[in-house]
N, C-alpha and C positions, 0 to 999 in steps of 0.2 A: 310848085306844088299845086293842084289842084286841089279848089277852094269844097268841092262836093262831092271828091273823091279821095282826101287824104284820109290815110291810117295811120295810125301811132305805129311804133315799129313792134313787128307780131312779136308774141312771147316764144322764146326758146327756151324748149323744156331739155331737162338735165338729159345725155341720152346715160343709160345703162351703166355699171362697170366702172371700172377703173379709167382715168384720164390715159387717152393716146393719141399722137400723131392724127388718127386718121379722125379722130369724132371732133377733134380740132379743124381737122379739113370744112367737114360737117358743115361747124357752127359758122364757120367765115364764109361758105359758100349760101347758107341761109342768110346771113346777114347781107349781101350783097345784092340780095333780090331785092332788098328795102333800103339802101342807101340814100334816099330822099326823105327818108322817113324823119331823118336825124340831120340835122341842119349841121353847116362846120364849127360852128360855135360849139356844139356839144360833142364832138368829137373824141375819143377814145385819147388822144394825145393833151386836148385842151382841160379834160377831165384831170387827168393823172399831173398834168403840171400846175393844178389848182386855178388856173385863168378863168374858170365859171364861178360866177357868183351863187349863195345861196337859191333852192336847193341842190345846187348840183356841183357843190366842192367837191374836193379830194375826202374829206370827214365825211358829207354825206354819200355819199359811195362806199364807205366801207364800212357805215351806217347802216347802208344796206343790205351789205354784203354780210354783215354780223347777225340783225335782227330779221331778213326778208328769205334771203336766198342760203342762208348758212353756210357760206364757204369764203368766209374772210381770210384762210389761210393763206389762199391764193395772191391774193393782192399784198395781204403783210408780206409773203417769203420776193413777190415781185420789187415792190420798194428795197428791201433790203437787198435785193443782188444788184440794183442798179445804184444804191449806195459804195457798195463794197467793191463793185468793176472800176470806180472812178476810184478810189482807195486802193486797191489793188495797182491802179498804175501809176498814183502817185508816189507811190516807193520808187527806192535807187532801182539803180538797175540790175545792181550784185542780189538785194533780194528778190528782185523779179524772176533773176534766174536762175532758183534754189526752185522754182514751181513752174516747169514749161508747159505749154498751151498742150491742150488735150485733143487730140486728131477727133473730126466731126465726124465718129459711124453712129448713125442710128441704131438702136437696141444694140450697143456693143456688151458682149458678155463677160463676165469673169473668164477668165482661164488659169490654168495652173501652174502659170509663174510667179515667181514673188515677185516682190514690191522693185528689187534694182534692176527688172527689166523694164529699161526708158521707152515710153511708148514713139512712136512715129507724131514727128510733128505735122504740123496744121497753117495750111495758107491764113496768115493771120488776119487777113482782108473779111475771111469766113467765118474769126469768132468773136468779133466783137460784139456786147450786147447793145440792142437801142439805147442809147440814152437821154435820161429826160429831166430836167429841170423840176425835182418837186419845192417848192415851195408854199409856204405862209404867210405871205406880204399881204396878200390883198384879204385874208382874213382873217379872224382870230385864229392866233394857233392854239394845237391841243396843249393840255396844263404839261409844264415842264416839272420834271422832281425838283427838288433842293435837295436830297439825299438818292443814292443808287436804286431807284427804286423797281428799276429791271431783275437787279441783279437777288435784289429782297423775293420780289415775286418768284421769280425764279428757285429760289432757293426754298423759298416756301412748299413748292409745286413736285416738288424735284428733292425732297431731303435723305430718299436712301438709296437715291442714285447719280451719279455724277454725269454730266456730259458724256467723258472718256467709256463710262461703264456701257452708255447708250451705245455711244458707237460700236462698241465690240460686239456688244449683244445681233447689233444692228446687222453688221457685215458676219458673224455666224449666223445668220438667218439666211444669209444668203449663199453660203459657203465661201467666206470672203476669212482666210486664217491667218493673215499676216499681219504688222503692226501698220499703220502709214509713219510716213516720214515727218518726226515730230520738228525737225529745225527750219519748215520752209514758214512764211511770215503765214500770218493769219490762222497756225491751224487751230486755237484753242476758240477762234469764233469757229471756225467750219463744224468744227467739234458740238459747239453747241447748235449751229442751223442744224444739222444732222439730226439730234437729240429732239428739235423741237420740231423739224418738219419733216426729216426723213425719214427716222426710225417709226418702224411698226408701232403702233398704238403710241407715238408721241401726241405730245398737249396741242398742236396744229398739226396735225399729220395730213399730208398731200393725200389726194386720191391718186395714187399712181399704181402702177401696174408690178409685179414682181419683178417681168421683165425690165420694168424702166429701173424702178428701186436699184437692182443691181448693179444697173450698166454706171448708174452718176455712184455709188457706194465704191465701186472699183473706181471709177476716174477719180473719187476723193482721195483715196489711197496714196495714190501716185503724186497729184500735186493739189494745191488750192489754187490754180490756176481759176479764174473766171469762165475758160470753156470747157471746164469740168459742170458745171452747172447745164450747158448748152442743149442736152435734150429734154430737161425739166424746164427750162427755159421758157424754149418754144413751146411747150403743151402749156403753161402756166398764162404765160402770154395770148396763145391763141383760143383758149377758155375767156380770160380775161374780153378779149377783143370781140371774141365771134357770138358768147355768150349772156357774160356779167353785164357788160356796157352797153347794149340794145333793149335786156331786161328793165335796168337801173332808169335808164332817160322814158322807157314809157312808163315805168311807176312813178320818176321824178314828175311826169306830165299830170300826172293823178292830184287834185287840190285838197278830196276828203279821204278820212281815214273809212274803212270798213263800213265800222256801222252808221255814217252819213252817207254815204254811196247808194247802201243798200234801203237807205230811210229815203232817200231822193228819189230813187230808183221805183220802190212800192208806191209813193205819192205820184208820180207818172200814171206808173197801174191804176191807181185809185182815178185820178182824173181821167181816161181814158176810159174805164168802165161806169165813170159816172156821166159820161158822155154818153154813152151807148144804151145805159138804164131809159133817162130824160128822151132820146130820139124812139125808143120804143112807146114808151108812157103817153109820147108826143103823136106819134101815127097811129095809134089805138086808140085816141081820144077822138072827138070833133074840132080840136082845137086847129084854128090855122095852120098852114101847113109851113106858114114864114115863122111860126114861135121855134122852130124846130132852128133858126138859126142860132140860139143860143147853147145848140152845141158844137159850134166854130171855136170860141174861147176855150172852153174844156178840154178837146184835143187837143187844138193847137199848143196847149201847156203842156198836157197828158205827154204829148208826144215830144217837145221839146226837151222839156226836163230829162223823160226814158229817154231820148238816145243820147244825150249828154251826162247822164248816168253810168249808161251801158259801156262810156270812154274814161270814167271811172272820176267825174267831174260835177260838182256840185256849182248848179247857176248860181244861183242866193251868193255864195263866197267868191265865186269871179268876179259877181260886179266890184267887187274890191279887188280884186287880183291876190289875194291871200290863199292861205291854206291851212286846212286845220294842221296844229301843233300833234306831231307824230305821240303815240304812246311814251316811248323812254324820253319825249322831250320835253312830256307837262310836267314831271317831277322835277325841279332842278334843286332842291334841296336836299338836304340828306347829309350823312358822311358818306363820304369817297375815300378814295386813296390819298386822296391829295391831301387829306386830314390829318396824314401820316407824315406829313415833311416840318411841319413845325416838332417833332416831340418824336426822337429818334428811340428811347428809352420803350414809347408807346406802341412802336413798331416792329420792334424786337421782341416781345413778350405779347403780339398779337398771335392767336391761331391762325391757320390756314383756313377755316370756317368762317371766323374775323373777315379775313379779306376778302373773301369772298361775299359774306356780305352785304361789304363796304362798297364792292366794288361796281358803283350808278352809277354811270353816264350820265352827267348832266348838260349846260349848254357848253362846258370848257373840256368834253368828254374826248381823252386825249389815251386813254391804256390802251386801246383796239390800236393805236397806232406803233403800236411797241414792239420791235421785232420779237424780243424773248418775252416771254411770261406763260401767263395759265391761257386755258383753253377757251375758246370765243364763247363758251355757255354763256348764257345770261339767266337762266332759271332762278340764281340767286340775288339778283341786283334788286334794290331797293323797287324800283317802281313797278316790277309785273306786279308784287303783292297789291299793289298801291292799285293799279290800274285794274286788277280783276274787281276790287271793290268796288269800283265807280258804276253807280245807277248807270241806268240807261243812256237817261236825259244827258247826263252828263257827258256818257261817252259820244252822243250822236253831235249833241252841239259843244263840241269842245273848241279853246281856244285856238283864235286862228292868226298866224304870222303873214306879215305880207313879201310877196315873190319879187325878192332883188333880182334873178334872173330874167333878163327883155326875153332871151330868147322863149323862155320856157311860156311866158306870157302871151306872147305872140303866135304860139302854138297853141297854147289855149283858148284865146280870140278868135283862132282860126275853126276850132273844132267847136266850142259852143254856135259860131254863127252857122256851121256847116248844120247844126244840130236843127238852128231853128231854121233852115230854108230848106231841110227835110221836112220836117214838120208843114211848113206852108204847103211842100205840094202833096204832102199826103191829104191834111187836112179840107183844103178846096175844094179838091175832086169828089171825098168823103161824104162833105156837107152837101153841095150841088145834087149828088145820088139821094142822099138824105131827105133832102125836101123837095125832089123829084117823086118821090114813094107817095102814091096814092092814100086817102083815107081809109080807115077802116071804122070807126067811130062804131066804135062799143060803149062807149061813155062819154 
């Protein structure tokens, strides 16, 4: 990487529409122009297997993805099919073959056969999905229930309508009139992924297209095969890849929240025009024309701190290598859900208001990781109330955690020094012109 020419990797903005195929192409063919940007440490693979240290777990990623970019669905519906692909093949093989693999046509449509026409099979080389090692070892994991607390939330979210009712509803939306086949293993989960990610206006609803909707609604039909999933799959995946994960590592590179950024950034400004005031005051005067070197410091800050701003990085906190404490992650008090596993009696006679909430994130913030439950809002969580309160002072200089990730340090070492040996040479040449300018001595 070049030391005076690196960039954090650019922002890809959402395109248009409904997710497909081709805006997938998109985002992996923009990311690839930046693949230096992103060290292999932080890699798309090393991320999702949780191998990065804080900031940049597997929890802050969908962290992100909950409170920054708003499309956590993507990532919950991905962990969960690469759960349930390894699940799916750990059965015999008499259930195996109650649900055979789904032949790979892109945008395949409904047609007007029923359900006991067996579709064509599939080179099964062509449908297996990546799989990935998620794990918790290396950090805290998110809080585990002591009671079903999926199945509560669920239930809570969902009380006058069932899974089964979603799906019907689901597949007449699409002119899909037949029953699927209730004896092949797994259907009363697909039943429920359906309900929560597939169906129209469900609680994670995918951004996908009608045409795609249909084509995996009809492949459910037929079996729970894993390559029934295989065109949602790949769009899900290469949004993830081309999109989310390029996004994630240049805000993970970010040390201050918003309004430190933007405090660091104006104090640049300020110094740099207080530069510029002092070198006019200084050539309009009789005064030497070497006093005028005391606007070298000035800049030189002015200017270090702004472009070290502009990368969305507060010097003051680097020198520690820290970073301010995200918004949902100054409150870690409160009731949560997890208040809920001592005192089952207290859980059953909670509203759906209740749990909502209840329902903060705090540092053991483990419900974003739940395949089923309520919708990724957060409007009702303990600490936006909490955080819209907080004065100024308070939100500029909030507390700051120090960055277990080398890698992420290492990039930040690399871009504040890029900052200040821009600075130097704008600076030099600046001053030199400076006290090159003639007197005017008006005073």
């Amino acid at each position: 990487m070049s030391l005076l020419f690196y960039r954090r990797p650019d922002y890809i903005a959402r395109l248009p529409g409904p997710m497909n195929l081709t805006q997938c192409q998109i985002y992996v063919e923009r990311t690839q122009k930046h693949r230096r940007a992103i060290p292999p440490e932080l890699s798309f693979e090393n991320i999702i297997q949780n191998k990065a240290l804080p900031p940049c777990t597997l929890q802050d990623f969908m962290d992100y993805l909950v409170y920054v970019s708003h499309d956590a669905e993507n990532l919950q519906f991905w962990i969960w099919l690469q759960a349930y692909t390894k699940k799916f093949y750990a059965t015999s093989p008499s259930e195996q073959a109650l649900s055979t693999p789904w032949p790979a046509v892109d945008g395949l449509q409904p047609t007007g056969n029923g359900p006991n026409q067996r579709p064509r099979t599939a080179d099964k080389s062509k449908l297996g999905v990546n799989e990935y090692e998620i794990n918790f070892d290396q950090q805290e994991p998110p809080m585990v229930p002591q009671f079903d607390k999926q199945s509560f939330i669920s239930s809570m979210a969902n009380t006058t309508k069932s899974a089964a009712d979603s799906v019907e509803d689901a597949n007449a939306q699409v002119g899909l009139k037949w029953q699927s086949f209730t004896i092949q293993p797994f259907r009363s989960e697909i039943n429920r992924v359906i309900s929560h990610y597939i169906a129209p206006n469900s609680p994670r609803e995918l951004n996908l297209s009608h045409k795609t909707r249909a084509a995996v609604l009809h492949a459910l039909q037929h079996t729970t095969h894993p390559s029934a999933f295989a065109l949602v799959r790949d769009i899900v995946e290469g949004t993830l890849r081309g999109q989310s994960h390029p996004n994630f590592i240049r805000w993970s590179i970010c040390n201050g929240n918003r309004p430190r950024v933007l405090f660091v950034r104006n104090s640049g400004i300020a110094h740099v025009a207080g530069a510029v005031l002092l070198a006019i005051f200084l050539i309009l005067s009789h005064a030497s024309r070497w006093w005028r070197l005391f606007c070298f410091p000035l800049f030189l800050v002015g200017f270090s701190i702004g472009v070290a701003a502009y990368k969305g990085l507060c010097v003051i906190i680097h020198t520690g290598h820290c970073r301010n404490l995200r918004p949902w992650e100054q409150f870690a008090g409160g009731a949560s859900l997890g208040s809920l596993d001592n005192d089952d009696e207290a859980a059953l006679s909670t509203s759906t208001d209740d749990v909502f909430s209840m329902s903060n994130r705090g540092p053991k913030r483990g419900i974003s990781m739940d395949t089923f439950g309520t919708s990724n809002s957060y409007d009702h969580e303990l600490w936006v109330k909490r955080y819209k309160k907080l004065p100024l002072l308070q939100r500029i200089f909030a507390q700051n955690l120090w960055i277990q990730e080398e890698t992420i340090r290492v990039l930040q070492d690399r871009i504040v020094l890029q900052s200040h040996l821009w600075s130097l040479i704008v600076t030099v040449p600046l001053t030199a012109a400076l006290v090159a300018l003639p007197q005017v001595g008006l005073y």
